[in-house]
C-alpha positions in Angstrom: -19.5 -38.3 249.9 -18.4 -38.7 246.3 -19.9 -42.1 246.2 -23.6 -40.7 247.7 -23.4 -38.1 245.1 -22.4 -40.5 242.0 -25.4 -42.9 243.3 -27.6 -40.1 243.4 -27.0 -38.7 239.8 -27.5 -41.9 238.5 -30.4 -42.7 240.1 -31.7 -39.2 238.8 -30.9 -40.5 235.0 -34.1 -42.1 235.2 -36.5 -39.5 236.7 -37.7 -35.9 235.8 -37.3 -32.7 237.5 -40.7 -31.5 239.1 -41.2 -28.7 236.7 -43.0 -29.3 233.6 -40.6 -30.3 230.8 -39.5 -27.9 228.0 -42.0 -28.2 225.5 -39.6 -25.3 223.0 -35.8 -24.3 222.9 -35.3 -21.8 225.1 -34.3 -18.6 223.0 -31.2 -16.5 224.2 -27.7 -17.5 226.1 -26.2 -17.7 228.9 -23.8 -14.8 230.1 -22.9 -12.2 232.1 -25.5 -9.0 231.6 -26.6 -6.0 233.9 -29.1 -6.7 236.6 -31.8 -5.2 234.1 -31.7 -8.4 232.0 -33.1 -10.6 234.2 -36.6 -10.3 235.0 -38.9 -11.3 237.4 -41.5 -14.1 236.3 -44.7 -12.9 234.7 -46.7 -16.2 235.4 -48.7 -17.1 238.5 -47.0 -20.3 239.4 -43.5 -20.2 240.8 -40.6 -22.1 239.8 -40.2 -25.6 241.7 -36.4 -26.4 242.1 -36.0 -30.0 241.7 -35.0 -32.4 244.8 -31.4 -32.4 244.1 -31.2 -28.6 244.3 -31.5 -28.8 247.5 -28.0 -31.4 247.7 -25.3 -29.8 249.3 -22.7 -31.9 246.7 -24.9 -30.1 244.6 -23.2 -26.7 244.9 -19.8 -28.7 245.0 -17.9 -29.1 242.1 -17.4 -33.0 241.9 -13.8 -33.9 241.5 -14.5 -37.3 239.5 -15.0 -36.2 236.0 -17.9 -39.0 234.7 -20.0 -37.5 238.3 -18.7 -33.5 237.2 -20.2 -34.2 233.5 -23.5 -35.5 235.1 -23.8 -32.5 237.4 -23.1 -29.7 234.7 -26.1 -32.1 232.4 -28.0 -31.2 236.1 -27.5 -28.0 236.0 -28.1 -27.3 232.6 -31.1 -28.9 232.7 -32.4 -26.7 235.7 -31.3 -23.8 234.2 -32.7 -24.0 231.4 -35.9 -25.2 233.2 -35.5 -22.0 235.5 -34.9 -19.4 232.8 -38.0 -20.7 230.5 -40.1 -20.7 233.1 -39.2 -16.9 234.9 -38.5 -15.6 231.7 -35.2 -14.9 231.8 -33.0 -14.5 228.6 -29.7 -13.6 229.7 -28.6 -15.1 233.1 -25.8 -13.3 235.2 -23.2 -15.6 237.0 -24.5 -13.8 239.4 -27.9 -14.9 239.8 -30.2 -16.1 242.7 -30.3 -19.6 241.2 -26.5 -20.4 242.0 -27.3 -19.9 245.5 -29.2 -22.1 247.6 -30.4 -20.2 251.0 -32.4 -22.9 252.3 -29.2 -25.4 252.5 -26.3 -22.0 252.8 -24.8 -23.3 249.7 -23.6 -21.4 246.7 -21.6 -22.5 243.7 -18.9 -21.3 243.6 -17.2 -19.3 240.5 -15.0 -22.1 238.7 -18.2 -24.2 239.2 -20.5 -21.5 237.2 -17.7 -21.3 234.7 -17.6 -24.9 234.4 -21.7 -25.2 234.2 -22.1 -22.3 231.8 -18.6 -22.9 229.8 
């Protein structure tokens, strides 16, 4: 399982997520906020998750640390990615992106503090 998922970020290293890429710095941080903060997107298009969101070892924090360090660059890739393109400019732990309901998965609290922190 650990292995799949260590092949799989490294075969990622050379691709691109499916969104566009970030052409700016996204303004604002990451952090807990009220529900108000977080806005629907404004733009006709809707986000496109990348391939490995829908992983289940996705929404696992990985227990080897070199395979842990690549997943939270994942992650902070797509949320980034996520927030630019819906807008958002403070993202809740609690958000609809660290929950996958196509797969059941959802990350779990120590793996949003270890993403965001």
């Amino acid at each position: 399982f650990s292995i799949f998922w260590h092949f799989f970020c490294f075969s990622l290293r050379t691709t691109h997520m499916t969104s566009p890429t970030l052409a700016s710095p996204v303004v604002g941080r990451f952090m807990g906020g009220s529900p108000a903060t977080e806005r629907p997107s404004s733009s006709t298009v809707p986000f496109r998750f990348p391939a490995h969101y829908y992983l289940p070892p996705f929404f696992t924090l990985q227990p080897v640390l070199s395979t842990r360090q690549r997943q939270c660059e994942l992650w902070a890739e797509l949320l980034l990615e996520y927030c630019r393109c819906t807008r958002v400019f403070v993202l809740e732990t609690s958000s609809e992106v660290f929950a996958n309901r196509a797969i059941s998965r959802r990350l779990s609290p120590e793996g949003v503090a270890a993403v965001l922190g």
